[in-house]
N, C-alpha and C positions, 0 to 999 in steps of 0.2 A: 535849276539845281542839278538834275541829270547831266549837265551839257559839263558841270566844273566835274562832276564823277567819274567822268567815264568818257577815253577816246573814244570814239566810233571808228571802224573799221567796218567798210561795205564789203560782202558778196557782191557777184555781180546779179543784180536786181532787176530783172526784165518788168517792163513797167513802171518804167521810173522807181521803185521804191528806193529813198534813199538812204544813208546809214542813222539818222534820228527814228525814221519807221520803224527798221527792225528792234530797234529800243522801243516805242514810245506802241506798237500792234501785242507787246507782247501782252500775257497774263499778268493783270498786275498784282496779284499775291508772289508769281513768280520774280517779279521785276522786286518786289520786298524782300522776298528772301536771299536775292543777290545781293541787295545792298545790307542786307544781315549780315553777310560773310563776308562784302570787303569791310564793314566796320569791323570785324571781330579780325582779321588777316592785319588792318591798320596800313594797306597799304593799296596803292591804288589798280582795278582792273582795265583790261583791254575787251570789249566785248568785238570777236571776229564776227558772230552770226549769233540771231537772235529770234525775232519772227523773219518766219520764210514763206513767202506766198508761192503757188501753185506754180506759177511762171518759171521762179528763179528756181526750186525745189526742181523740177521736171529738165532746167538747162543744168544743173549740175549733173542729173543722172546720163542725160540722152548727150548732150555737148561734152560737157567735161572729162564725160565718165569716172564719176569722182568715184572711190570705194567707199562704204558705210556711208552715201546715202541712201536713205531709206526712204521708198514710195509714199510709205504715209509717217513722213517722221515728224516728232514732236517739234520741230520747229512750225510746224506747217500748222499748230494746232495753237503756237506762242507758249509756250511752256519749259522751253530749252532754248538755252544757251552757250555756245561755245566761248569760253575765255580763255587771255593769258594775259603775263606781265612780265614787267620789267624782271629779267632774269629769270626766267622760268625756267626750272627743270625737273626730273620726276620725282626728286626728293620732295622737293615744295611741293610736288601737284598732289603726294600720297599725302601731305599734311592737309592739302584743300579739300582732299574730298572726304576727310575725316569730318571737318567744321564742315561742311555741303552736308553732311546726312544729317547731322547734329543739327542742322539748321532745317531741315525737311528736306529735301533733294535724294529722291529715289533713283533714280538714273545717273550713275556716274560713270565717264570712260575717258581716260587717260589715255593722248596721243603723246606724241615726241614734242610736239609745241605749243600743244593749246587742251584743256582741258573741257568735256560735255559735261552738264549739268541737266537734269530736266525734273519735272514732279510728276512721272509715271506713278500709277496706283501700286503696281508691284515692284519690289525692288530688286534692282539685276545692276551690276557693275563688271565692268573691264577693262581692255587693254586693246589699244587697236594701234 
């Protein structure tokens, strides 16, 4: 059922992990409450990043030097997700992360093409 839900899109995953893992490692209350918000959005998600192990987490910071990864980020813990969709822009995404809180989603951050999501205990949102 996941697999008709949702492309996958991999990170690059040292350790083989492949892009069904980072779906299927995640929390699965958080894996529910995603698919709360694409039923209520009625339109289909793109998950880029999902669970993130040690490996791939440690090659975005040290290899890619990507910005806003974080050493111990919530992907690393399965509880956050990066998504987008067909036609994504920041109009939509302010509308997504309205239904993401409404839905429990305390961590919300708006990039230019894909939107974070996670179930941190405090709630903090932004723009990056």
């Amino acid at each position: 059922q996941t697999g008709e839900t949702y492309t996958y899109y991999s990170e690059i995953q040292e350790g083989g992990a492949g892009p069904s893992q980072i779906w299927e490692e995640m929390n699965e209350d958080t894996r529910c409450l995603i698919m709360r918000v694409q039923t209520r959005r009625k339109k289909r998600l793109r998950l880029n990043s999902g669970f993130r192990g040690n490996g791939a987490n440690d090659y975005l910071i040290n290899t890619l030097k990507k910005k806003g990864v974080a050493k111990n980020s919530k992907h690393k813990q399965g509880i956050a997700a990066d998504l987008t969709w067909s036609g994504y822009n920041l109009k939509q995404a302010r509308k997504f992360k309205k239904i993401a809180i409404e839905e429990g989603f305390y961590g919300v951050g708006i990039y230019s093409n894909f939107i974070h999501i996670d179930t941190r205990k405090v709630p903090y949102y932004w723009y990056g």
